[in-house]
TIZATOR-781382 format. One line per 5 residues: their letters; for each residue x, y, z of C-alpha. Coordinates in Angstrom, 2 decimals, decimal comma. Layout:
BEGIN
a) X/Y/Z  ...
***
This chain:
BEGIN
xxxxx) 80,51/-6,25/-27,97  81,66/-6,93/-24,45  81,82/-9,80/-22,32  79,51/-8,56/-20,22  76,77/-8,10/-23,01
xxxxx) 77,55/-11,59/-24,21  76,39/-12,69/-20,95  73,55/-11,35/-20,46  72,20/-12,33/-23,93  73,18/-16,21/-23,21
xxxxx) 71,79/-15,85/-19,66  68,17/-14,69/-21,36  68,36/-17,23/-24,41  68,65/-20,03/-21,80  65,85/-18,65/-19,85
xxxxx) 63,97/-18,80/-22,47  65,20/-22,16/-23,56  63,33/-25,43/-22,52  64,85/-28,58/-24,66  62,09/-28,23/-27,34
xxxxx) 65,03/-28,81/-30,15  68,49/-28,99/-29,75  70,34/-25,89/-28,75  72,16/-25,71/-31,83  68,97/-25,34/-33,74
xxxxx) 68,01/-22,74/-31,28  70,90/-21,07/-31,51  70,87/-20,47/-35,30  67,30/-19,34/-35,71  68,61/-16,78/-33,01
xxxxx) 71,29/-15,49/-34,45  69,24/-15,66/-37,98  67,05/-13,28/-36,49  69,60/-11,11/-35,06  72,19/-9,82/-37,87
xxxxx) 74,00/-7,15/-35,61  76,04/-10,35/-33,97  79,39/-11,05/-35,90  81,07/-14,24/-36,08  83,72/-13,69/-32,40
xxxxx) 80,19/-12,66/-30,51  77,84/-15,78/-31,88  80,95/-17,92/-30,80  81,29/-16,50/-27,23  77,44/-16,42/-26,64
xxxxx) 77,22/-19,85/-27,98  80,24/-21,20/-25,99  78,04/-19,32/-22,71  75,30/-21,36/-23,22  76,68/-24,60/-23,63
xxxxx) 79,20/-24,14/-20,85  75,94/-23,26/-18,60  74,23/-26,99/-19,09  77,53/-28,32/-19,03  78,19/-26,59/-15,53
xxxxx) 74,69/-27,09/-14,16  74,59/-30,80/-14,61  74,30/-32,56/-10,96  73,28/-36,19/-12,07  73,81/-37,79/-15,17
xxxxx) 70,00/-38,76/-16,38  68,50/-42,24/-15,74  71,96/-43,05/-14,57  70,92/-46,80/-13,03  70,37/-47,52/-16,56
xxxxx) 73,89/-46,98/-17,96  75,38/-50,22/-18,89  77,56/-52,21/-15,81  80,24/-52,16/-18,80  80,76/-48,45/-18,29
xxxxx) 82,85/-46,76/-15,52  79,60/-44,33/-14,47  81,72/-42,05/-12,41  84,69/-41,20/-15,03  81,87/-40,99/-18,04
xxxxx) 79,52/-38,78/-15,92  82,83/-36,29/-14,98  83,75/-36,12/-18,65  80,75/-34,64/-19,53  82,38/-31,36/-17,64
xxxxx) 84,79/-30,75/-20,29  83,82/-29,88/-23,91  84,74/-33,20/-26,70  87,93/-32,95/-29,36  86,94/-32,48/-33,31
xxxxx) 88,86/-35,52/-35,00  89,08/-36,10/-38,39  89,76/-39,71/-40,09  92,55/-39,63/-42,91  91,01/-41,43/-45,88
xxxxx) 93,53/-43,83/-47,94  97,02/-42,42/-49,51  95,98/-38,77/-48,37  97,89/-38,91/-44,85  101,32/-36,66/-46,21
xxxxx) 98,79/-33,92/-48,07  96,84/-33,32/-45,00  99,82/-33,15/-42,62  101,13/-30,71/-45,09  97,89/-28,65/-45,90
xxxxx) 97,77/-28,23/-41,62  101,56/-28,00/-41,17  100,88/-24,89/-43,64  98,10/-23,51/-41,82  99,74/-23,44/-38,90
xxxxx) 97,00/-25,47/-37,41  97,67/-27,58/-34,30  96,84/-31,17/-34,28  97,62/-34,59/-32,52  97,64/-37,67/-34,23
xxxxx) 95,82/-39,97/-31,26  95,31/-43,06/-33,30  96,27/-44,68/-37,38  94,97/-41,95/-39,35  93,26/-40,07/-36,90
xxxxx) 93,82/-36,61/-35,62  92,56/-34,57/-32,80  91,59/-30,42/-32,61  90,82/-28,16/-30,32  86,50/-28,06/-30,97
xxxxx) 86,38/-24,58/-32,56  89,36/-25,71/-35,46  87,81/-24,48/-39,01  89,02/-27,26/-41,48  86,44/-26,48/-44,20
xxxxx) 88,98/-24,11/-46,18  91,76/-25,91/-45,58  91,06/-29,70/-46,10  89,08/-30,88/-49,11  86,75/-32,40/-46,11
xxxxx) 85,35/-35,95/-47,51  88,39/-36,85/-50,14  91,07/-36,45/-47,97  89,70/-36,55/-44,90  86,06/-36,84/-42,92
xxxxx) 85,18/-35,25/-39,84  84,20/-38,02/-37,42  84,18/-38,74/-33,67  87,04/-41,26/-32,73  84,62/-44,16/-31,69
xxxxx) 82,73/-43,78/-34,96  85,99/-44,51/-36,27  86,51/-47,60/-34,23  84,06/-49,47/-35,36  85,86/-50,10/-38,22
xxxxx) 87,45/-53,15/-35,38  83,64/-54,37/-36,30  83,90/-53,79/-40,37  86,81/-55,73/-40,89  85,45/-59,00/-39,25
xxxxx) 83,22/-59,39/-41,88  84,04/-61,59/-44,89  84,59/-60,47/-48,24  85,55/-62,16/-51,35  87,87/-60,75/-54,12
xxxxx) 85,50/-62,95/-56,71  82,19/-61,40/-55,92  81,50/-58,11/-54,85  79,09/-58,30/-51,52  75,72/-56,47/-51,19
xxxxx) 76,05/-54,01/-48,36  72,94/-52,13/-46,62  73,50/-48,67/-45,01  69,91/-48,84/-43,14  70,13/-45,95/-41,36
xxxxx) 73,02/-43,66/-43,52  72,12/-40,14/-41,98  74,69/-38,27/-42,71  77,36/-41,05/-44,87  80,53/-40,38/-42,34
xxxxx) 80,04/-44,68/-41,59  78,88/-44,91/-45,21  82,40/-43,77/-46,54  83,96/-45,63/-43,02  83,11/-48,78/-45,15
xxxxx) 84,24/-48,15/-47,90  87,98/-47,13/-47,07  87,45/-50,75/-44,77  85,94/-53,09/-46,86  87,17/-54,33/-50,00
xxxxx) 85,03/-55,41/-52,92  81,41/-53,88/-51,82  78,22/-52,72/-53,37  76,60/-49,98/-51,16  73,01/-49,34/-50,97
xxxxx) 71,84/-46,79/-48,88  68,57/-45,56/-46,96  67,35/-43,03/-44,54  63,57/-41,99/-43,54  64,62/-38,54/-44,71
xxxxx) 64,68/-37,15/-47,97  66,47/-34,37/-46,99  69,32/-36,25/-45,19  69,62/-38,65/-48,10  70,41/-35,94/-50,63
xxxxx) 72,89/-34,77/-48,26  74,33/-37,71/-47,40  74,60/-38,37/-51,49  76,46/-35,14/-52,32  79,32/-36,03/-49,38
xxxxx) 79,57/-39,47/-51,01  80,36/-37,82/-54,55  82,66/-35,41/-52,71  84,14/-38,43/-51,14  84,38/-40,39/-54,61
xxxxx) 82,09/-42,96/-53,84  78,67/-43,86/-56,03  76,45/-46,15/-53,97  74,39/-48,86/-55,99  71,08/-47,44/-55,00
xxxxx) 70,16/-44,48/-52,73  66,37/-45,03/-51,41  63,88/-43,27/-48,96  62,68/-46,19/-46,15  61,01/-45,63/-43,27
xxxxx) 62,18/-49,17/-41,06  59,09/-49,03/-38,57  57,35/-50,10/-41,53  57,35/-53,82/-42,82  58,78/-53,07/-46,29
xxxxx) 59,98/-55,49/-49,47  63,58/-55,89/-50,52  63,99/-58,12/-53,95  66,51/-60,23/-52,11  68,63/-59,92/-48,50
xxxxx) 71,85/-58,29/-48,43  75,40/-59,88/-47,16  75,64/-57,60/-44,71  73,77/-54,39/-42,85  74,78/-51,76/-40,92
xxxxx) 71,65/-50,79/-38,70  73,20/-47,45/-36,44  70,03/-47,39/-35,03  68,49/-43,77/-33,69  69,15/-43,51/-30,24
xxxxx) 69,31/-41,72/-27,25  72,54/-40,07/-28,23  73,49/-40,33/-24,69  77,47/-41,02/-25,80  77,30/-37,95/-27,19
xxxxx) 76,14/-35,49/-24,88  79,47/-33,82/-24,47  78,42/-32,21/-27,30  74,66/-31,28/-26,73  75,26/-30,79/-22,98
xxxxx) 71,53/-29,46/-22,63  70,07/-33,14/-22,99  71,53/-33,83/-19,75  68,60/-31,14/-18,28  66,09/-32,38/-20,35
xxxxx) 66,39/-36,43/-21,41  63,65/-38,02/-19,83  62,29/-41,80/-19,07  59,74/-41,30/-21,10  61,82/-40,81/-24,09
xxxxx) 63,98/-43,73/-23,41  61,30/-45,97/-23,83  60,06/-44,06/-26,97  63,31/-45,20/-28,48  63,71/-48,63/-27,26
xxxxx) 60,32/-49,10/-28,89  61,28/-48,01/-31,86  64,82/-49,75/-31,80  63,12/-53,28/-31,19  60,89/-52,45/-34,52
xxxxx) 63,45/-51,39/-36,50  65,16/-54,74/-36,08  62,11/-56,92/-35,96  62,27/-55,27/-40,18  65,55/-55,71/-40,58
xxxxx) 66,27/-59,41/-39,49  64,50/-60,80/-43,22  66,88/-58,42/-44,56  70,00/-60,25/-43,59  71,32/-63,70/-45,51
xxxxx) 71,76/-67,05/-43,83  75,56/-66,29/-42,82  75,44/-62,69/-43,83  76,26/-60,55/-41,05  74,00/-57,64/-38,99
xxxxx) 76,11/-54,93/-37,28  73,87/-53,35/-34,61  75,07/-49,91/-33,22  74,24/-46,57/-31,11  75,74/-44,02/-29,52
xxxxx) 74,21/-44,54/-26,05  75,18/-45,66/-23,05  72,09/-46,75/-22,03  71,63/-50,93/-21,36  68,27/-50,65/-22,52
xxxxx) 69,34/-49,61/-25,84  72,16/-52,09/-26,51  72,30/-55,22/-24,74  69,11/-55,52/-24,17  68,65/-55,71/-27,89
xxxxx) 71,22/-58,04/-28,71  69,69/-60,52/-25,87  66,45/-60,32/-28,12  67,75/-60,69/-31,09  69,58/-63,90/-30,06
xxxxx) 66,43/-64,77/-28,18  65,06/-65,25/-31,91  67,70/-68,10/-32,47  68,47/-66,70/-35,92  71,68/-64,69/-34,57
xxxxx) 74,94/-65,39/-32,89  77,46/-62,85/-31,60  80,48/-62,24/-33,60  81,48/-59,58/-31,48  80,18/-56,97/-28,95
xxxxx) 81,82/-53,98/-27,50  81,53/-50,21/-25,93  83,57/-48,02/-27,90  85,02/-45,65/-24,40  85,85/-42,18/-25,26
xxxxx) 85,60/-40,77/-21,21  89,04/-40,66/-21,05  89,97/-39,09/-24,68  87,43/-36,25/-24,68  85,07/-38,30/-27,68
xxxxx) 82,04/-39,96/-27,97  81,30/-43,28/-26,59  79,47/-46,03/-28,58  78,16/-49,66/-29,17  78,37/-51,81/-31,59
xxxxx) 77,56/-55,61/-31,81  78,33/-57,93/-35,34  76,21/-60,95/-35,06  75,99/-63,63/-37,69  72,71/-65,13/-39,01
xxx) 72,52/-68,48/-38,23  68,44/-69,69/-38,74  66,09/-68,22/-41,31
***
């Protein structure tokens, strides 16, 4: 199939295309639907489409609202150029994966301690044992890891640890290979995401303490709270859209607020859930102010929390994501 014809299908799916879902879900129940296209043309007509809403975009949405902590002109060019793939190295496997690459003759840059960088369309599934050697994750995701380790643990007693919000497990197994002595319990508001998120973990060599279906809008019991929780929050996802350029077309102020809403219920649930002294680590993967310091002021406006540390998590300037994360301690019941 030509170039030509490639073209003109991803000029009529984006016609046809109007932010309903994201593009990659649009995009599969496409080519689904349409058998004919082998692997080279759903690559090109996907790389068409993406490239269009990454080439269209003439202002970064609800840009006043990006944090003063950001440089807005640097993150809004980056968005022209498509993100890295980066992989973590989990513990002791560093010289198997350099080898299993090396012999693959697949190209890779190490850009941090255990962390390497590909070009975005690098297949690692058949070549990496993905999850026990190493875990496909965005740089900053990586980072906070700076966040993990400032939490105390104790070689005695094992500490109760609560993945609120474990989507997919990549910051699930994150602590894990950061923390020492932990007992994991897990949650997501979908079923589906959970069982995923479960089957990397056993791939990864990890068996949580309890796995559990929550839905955090909802006041809900816990027998007692936990040391510490890890609330990555859902979000805008505006850190990430390098990646799912076609938000920057269709993110609106409407749905801002939707999730600032949300964000602000989510932790009014969550702050019983922490100990006296146990530690809260709030985090997104937007740039918006709304979504991240604004929070933190209202949690601390509640007098049970103080700041540990707060911090943007920059990937502009390395072609990755760009986060937030804030540790605060609980101070007042």
């Amino acid at each position: 199939m030509h170039y030509a014809v490639h073209e003109d299908i991803a000029n009529k799916l984006i016609a046809a295309y109007h932010g309903e879902e994201p593009l990659a879900n649009y995009l599969k129940k496409y080519f689904a639907a349409n058998k004919k296209h082998g692997s080279k043309d759903r690559k090109n007509i996907s790389a068409l489409c993406y490239a269009h809403f990454r080439n269209a975009m003439n202002a970064f949405p609800l840009a006043n609202k990006i944090s003063e902590q950001i440089d807005k002109e640097a993150f809004v060019q980056s968005h022209k150029v498509q993100p890295l793939l980066f992989i973590r190295i989990r513990p002791w496997q560093k010289e198997k994966v350099i080898q299993k690459l090396q012999a693959a003759n697949i190209e890779f840059k190490e850009v941090r301690e255990n962390a390497f960088a590909f070009s975005n369309t690098t297949s690692l599934q058949n070549v990496l044992e993905l999850n026990k050697e190493a875990v496909i994750q965005d740089l900053n995701s990586q980072a906070i890891a700076e966040l993990l380790k400032l939490v105390p643990t104790s070689v005695e007693q094992a500490i109760q640890v609560w993945d609120a919000c474990a989507a997919s497990g990549g910051k699930t197994i994150l602590m894990f290979d950061t923390m020492s002595n932990i007992r994991m319990h897990l949650s997501d508001i979908r079923e589906s995401i959970l069982f995923n998120a479960d089957k990397r973990l056993q791939e990864a060599g990890i068996r949580p303490a309890s796995v559990q279906e929550i839905d955090l809008t909802q006041a809900f019991d816990i027998k007692k709270p936990f040391d510490f929780v890890f609330a990555d929050v859902p979000c805008s996802g505006s850190g990430t859209w390098g990646r799912t350029p076609e938000q920057l077309a269709y993110f609106t102020e409407a749905q801002l607020s939707k999730y600032t809403k949300l964000q602000a219920q989510i932790l009014k649930n969550i702050i019983p859930t922490v100990k006296l002294n146990g530690h809260l680590l709030y985090a997104t993967c937007s740039v918006y102010k709304d979504e991240n310091e604004n929070n933190v002021e209202a949690l601390l406006a509640t007098g049970k929390f103080k700041v540990v540390k707060q911090q943007y998590f920059k990937g502009y300037d390395q072609q990755a994501d760009t986060l937030f994360g804030a540790l605060l301690e609980k101070i007042a019941e």
